[in-house]
N, C-alpha and C positions, 0 to 999 in steps of 0.2 A: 702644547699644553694651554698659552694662552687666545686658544683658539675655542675653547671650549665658553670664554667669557662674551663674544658675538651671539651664539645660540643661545646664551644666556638668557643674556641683554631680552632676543625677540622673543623667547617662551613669557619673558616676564611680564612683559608689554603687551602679547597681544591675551594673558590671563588677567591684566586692568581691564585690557578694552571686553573681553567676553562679559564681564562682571560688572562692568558699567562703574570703573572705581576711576576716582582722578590719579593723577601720577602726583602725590604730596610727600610731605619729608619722611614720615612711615613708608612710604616704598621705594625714596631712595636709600635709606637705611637695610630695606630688605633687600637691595639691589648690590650691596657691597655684603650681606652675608651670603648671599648667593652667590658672586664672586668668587668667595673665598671657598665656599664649599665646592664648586665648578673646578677651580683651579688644582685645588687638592687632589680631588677624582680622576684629573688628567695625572697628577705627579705618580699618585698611586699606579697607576697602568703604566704609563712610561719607562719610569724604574727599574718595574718588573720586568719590561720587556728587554730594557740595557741591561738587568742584569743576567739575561738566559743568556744574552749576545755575550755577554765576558764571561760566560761560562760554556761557548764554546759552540751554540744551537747558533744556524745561519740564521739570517734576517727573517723571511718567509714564517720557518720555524716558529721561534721566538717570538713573532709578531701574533700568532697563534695560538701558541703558547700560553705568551702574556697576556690574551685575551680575554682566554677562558677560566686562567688562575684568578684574575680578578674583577670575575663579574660579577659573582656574590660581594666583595666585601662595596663592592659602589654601588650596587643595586642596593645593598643594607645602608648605606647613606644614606642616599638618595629616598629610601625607605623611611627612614627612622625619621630623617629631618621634617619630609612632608607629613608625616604621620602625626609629628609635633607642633607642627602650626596649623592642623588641620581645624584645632576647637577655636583657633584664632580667628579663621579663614572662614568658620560660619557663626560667628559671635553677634551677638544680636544687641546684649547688656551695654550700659552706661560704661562708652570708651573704645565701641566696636570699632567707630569709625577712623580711630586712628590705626588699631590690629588689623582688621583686613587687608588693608594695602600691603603694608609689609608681609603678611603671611599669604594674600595670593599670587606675588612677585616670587615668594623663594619657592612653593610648590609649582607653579607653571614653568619657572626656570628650571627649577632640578629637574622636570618631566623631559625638556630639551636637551639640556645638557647631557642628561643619564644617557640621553639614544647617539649624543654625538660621542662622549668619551669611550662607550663599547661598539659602534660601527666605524666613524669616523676617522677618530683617533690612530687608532690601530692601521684603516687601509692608508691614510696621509703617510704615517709613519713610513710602513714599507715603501708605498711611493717615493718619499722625499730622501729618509737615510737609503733606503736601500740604490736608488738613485745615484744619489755622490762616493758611496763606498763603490759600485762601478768605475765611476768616473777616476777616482783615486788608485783603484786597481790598475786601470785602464792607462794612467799616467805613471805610473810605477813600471808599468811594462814597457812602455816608451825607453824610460830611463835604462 
């Protein structure tokens, strides 16, 4: 989940540098709302995906599953959020220059984010649980 805040980090960063903005206390401000929106987007998928697994779908499944159940409601984040800092993000008025930064940090971050928490996410996922539940399978037959 908190893997989703690295991709973050670099969508945010390299939307200063496309834009030609400094990294100032408005974009680390926007830096920790995108965080927090990044990280949720991961809980939301996750969740969903443990809870197909405790209701009985294998890993593979479920990873599947969980993927497609919640790609509208993080694409409607990730949607609604950028869509909301958008007037920010091309503001021109007395105080621009403090709203830009923070508002082209959280849209270029959620663009990253959004691709890592429904690609990413989900194949780590099966990689890594689906991995150790082998290995634990695997040591239980031992036993």
């Amino acid at each position: 989940i908190f893997l989703n805040v690295p991709l973050a980090l670099s969508g945010g960063i390299v939307a200063l540098w496309l834009r030609g903005l400094p990294l100032s206390i408005s974009a680390v401000i926007g830096f920790i709302a995108l965080f927090g929106i990044a990280v949720l987007n991961g809980v939301v998928l996750v969740s969903h995906i443990r809870l197909l697994e405790a209701e009985g779908l294998p890993t593979d499944q479920a990873v599947i599953q969980g993927a497609m159940d919640r790609l509208r409601p993080v694409l409607m984040t990730a949607l609604v959020a950028s869509l909301g800092f958008l007037p920010m993000a091309l503001a021109t008025t007395m105080g621009a220059e403090v709203q830009r930064p923070l508002a082209t940090v959280v849209i270029g971050g959620l663009v990253t984010s959004t691709i890592l928490t429904l690609l990413v996410i989900p194949a780590l996922y099966r990689r890594l649980i689906g991995h150790r539940r082998s290995l634990f399978s695997f040591a239980e037959y031992l036993v």
